[in-house]
C-alpha positions in Angstrom: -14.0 20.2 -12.7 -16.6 17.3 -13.6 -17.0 14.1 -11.1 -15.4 11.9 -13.8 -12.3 13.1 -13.6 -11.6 11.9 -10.5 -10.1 9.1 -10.0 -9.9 6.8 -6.6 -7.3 4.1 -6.0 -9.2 1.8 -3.2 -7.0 -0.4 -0.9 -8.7 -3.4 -2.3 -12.2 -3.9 -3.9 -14.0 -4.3 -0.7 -13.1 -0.8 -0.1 -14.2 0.0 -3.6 -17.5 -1.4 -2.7 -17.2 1.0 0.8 -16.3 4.0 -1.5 -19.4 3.5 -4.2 -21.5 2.6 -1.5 -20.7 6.0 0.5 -20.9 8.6 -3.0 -23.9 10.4 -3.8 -24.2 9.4 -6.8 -26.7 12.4 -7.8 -23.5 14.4 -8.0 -20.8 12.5 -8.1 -21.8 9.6 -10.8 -19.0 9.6 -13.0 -16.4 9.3 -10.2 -14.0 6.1 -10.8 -12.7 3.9 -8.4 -10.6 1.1 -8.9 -8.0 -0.9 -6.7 -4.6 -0.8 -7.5 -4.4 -3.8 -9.7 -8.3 -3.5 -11.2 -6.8 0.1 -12.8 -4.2 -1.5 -14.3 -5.9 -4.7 -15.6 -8.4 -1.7 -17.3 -5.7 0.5 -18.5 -3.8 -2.6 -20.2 -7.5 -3.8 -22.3 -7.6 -0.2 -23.0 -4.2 1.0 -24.5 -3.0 -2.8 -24.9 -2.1 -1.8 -28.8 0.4 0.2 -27.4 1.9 -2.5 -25.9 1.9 -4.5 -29.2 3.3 -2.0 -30.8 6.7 -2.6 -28.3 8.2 -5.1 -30.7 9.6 -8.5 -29.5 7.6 -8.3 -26.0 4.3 -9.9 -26.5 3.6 -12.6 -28.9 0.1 -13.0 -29.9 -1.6 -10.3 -31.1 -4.8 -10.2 -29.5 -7.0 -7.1 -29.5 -6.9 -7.8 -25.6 -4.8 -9.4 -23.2 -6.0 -12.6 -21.3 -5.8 -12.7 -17.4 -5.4 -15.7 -15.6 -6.8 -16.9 -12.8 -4.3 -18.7 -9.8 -5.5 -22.4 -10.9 -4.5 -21.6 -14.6 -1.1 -19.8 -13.5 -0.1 -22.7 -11.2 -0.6 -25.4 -13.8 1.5 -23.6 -16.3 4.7 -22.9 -13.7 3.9 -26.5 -12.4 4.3 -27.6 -15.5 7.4 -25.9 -16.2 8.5 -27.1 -13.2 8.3 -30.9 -13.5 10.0 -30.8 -16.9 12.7 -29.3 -15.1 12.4 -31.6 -12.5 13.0 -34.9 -15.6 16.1 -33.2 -16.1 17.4 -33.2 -12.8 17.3 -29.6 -11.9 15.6 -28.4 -8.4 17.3 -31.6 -7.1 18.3 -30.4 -3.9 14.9 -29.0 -3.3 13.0 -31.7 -1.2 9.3 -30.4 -2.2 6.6 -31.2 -4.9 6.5 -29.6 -8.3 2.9 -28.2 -6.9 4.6 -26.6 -4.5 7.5 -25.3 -5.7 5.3 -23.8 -8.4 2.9 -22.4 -5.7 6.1 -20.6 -4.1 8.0 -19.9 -7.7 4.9 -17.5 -8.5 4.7 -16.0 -4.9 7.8 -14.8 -5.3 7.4 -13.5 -8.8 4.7 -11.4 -7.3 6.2 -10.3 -4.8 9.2 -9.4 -6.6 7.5 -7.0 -9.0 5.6 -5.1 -6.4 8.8 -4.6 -4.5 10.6 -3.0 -7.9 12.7 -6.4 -8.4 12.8 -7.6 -11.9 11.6 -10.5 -12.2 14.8 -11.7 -13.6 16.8 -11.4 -10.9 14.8 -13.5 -8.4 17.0 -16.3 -7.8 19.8 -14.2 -7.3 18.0 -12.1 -4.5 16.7 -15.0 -3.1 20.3 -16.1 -2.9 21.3 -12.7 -1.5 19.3 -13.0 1.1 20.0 -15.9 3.0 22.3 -16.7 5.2 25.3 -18.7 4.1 24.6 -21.4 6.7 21.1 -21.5 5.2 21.7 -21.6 2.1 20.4 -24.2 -0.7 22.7 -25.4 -3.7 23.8 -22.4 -6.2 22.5 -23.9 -8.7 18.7 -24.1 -7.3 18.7 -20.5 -7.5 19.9 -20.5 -10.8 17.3 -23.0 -12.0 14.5 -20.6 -10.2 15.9 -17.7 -12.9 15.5 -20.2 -15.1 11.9 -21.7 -14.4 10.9 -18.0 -14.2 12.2 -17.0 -16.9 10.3 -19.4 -19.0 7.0 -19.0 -17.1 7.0 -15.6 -18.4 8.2 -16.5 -22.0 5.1 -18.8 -22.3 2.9 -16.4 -20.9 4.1 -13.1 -23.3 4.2 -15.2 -26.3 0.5 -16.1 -25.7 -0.4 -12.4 -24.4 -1.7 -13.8 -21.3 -1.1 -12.3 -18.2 -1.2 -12.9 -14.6 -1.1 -10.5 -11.7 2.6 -9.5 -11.5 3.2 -10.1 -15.2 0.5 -7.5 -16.0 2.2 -4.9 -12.9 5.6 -5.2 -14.9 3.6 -4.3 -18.3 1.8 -1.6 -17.1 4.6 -0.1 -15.1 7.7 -0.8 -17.7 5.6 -0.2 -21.3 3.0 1.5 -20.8 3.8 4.0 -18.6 7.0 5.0 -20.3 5.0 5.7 -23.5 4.3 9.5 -23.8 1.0 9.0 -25.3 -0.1 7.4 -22.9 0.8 10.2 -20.2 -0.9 12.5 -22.7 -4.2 10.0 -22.1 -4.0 9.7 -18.5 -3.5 13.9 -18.0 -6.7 14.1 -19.9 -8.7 11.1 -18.4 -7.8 11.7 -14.7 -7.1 14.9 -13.3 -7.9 14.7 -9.8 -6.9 11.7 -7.8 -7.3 10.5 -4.0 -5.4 7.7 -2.9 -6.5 5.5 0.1 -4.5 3.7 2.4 -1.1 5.1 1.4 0.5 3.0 4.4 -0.5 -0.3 2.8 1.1 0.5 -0.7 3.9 -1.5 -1.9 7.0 0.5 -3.5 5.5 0.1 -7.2 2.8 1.2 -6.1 4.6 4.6 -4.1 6.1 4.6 -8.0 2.5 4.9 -10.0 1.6 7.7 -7.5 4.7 9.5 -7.6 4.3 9.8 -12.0 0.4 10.3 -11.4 1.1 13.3 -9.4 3.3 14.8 -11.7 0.4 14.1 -14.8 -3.2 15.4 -12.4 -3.9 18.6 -11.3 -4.3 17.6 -7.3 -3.7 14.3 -5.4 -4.9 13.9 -1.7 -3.3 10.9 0.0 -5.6 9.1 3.2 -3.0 7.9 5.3 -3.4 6.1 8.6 -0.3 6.6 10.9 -1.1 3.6 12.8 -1.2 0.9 10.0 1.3 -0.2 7.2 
């Protein structure tokens, strides 16, 4: 096989820099290496009219999608957030609309990386608690609700930020059969390092890549994760 059809996934782009910096690139030039989230911001650019084509989940049709940095992602969920707060919801919550929006996105991260939907946060937030711990009911409900928006403003205007572009990727695109056709053809052998550091959307992509390539090696360090 050629060097460009393999593909590395990186633990994070400082290891991408370790990896590119440790290749001979006289014979391995076209090798790619990308961390987990840098392949799928380039996959989404790539096939995003696929995407499009999913009616009634993105908005604007740009040729591209728009990622957003963490300053431009906090301003829109604190803005969502203190028109909520005019209403009286988050009322029981004795914090800053800065910082509930700071934690509000957090979680939204982190609740796509562990395979939670997004739309369900509150409720495992609630879930997970103890009852003597506990906030109101309804804070949890208004936390569905402030996310809930957050990502209706952000699909209608095709931008996306980190966890918003995971749940694209992993719900849209990779369900689409021509795109499993492209990624058979574009990467056919694939090494993944760190495997103990992966989160279990991650464990996900690797588990449908390995059914696509021809041969996967995993690096994994029995002492970390």
């Amino acid at each position: 096989g050629r060097s460009s059809d393999i593909l590395v996934f990186a633990a994070n782009r400082s290891q991408s820099f370790i990896w590119r910096s440790g290749i001979n690139t006289e014979f391995s030039e076209g090798v790619k290496i990308a961390s987990f989230f840098g392949f799928i911001q380039q996959e989404l650019k790539k096939y995003w009219p696929y995407i499009l084509e999913k009616e009634g989940v993105v908005g604007e049709q740009d040729v591209e999608p728009v990622f957003m940095n963490f300053e431009a992602s906090q301003s829109i969920a604190g803005g969502i957030i203190e028109k909520m707060v005019k209403k009286d919801r988050f009322e029981r919550v004795n914090s800053t609309p800065e910082r509930i929006a700071i934690k509000l996105t957090s979680a939204y991260t982190r609740a796509v990386m562990g395979n939670v939907s997004y739309e369900e946060i509150g409720k495992r937030l609630a879930s997970s608690i103890k009852e003597d711990e506990k906030l109101d009911e309804t804070v949890y409900e208004d936390v569905d609700a402030a996310v809930s928006e957050y990502t209706k403003i952000l699909l209608e205007n095709g931008v996306l930020d980190y966890g918003l572009g995971v749940h694209l990727y992993m719900s849209y695109l990779l369900t689409d059969e021509r795109y499993k056709k492209e990624l058979k053809k574009n990467y056919k052998h694939i090494i993944i390092d760190s495997l103990e550091d992966a989160s279990p959307v991650q464990v996900d992509l690797y588990k449908i890549l390995a059914e696509e390539c021809d041969s996967m090696l995993m690096l994994f360090n029995p002492e970390g994760g």
